[in-house]
C-alpha positions as CSV (number, residue, x, y, z in Angstrom):
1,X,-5.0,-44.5,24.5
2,X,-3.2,-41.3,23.6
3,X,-5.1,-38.3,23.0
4,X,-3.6,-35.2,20.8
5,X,-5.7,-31.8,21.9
6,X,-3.2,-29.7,20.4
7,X,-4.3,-31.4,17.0
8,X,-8.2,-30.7,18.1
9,X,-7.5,-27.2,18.7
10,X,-5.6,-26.9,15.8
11,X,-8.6,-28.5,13.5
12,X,-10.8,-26.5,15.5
13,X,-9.2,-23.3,14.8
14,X,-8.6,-24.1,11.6
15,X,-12.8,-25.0,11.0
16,X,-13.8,-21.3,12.8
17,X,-11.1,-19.4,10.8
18,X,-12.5,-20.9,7.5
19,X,-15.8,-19.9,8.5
20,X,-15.1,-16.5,9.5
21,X,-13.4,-15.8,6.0
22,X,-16.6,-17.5,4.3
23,X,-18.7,-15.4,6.1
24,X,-17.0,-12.7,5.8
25,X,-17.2,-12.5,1.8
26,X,-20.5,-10.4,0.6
27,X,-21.1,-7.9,-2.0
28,X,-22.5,-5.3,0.4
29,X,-25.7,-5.4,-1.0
30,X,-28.6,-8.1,0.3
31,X,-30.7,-9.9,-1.4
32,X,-33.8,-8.7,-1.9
33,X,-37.3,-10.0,-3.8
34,X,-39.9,-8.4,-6.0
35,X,-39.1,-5.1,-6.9
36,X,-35.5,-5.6,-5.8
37,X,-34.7,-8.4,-8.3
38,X,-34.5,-5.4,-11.2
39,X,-30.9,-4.3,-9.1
40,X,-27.7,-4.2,-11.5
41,X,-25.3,-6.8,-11.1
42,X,-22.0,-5.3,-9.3
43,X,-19.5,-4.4,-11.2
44,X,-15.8,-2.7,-11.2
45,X,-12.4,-3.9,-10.1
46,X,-12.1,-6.5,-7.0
47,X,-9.7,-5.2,-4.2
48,X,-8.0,-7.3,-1.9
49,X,-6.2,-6.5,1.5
50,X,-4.0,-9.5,2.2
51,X,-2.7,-9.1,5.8
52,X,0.5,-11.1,7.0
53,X,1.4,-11.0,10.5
54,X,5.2,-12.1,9.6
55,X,5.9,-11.1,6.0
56,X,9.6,-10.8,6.1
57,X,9.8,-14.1,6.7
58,X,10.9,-15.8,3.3
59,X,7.9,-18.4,3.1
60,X,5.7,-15.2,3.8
61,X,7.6,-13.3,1.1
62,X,7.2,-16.1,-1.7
63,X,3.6,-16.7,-0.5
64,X,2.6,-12.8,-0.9
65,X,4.7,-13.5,-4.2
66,X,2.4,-16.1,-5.4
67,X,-1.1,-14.5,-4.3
68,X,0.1,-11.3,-6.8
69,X,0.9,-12.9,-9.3
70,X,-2.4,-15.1,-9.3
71,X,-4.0,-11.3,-8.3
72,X,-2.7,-10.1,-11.7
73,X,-3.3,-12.9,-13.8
74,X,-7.0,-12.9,-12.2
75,X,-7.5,-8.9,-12.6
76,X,-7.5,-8.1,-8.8
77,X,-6.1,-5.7,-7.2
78,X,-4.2,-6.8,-4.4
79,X,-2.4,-4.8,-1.5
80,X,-0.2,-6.7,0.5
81,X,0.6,-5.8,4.1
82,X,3.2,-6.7,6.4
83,X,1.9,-6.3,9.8
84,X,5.1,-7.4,11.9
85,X,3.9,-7.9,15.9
86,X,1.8,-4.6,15.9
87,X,-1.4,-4.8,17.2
88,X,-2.1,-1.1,16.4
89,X,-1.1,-1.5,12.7
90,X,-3.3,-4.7,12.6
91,X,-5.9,-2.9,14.0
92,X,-5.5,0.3,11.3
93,X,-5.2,-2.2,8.2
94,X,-8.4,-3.8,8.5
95,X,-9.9,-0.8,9.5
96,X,-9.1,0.9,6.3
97,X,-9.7,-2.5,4.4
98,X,-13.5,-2.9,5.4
99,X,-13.3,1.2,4.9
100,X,-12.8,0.4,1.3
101,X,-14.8,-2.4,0.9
């Protein structure tokens, strides 16, 4: 029998990073109980820092092409970054994202 661990790595990379970006979705505010429950609902503009490790790539370009236009039609605000192979950019972009919330 044949066995494929680059296609188990791959699935379980692909499992974590799923979970990470669940996880990492939140309003900022917790939820609370009793005198909490009277809290507004949050409101405003949604921002989103989409991050691309390769975006001069064409199949980069017409993906960040696509997730603006669906950004638009949606209402979001959507800042696209191309990060190239630079770990200190990387490192600066989500920074500032999570700075922003």
């Amino acid at each position: 029998m044949i066995r494929n661990h680059g296609s188990r790595a791959a699935l379980a990379a692909g499992l974590l990073l799923t979970l990470g970006l669940t996880t990492a979705c939140s309003t900022g505010q917790s939820a609370g109980s009793g005198a909490d429950a009277s809290v507004a609902p949050v409101t405003g503009k949604i921002s989103m820092t989409y991050l691309q490790k390769q975006g001069d790539q064409e199949y980069f370009v017409g993906e960040a092409a696509g997730a603006k236009a669906k950004a638009a039609e949606l209402g979001v605000d959507l800042k696209v970054v191309n990060l190239g192979s630079d770990a200190n950019k990387t490192i600066s972009e989500v920074q500032s994202a999570v700075a922003q919330k």
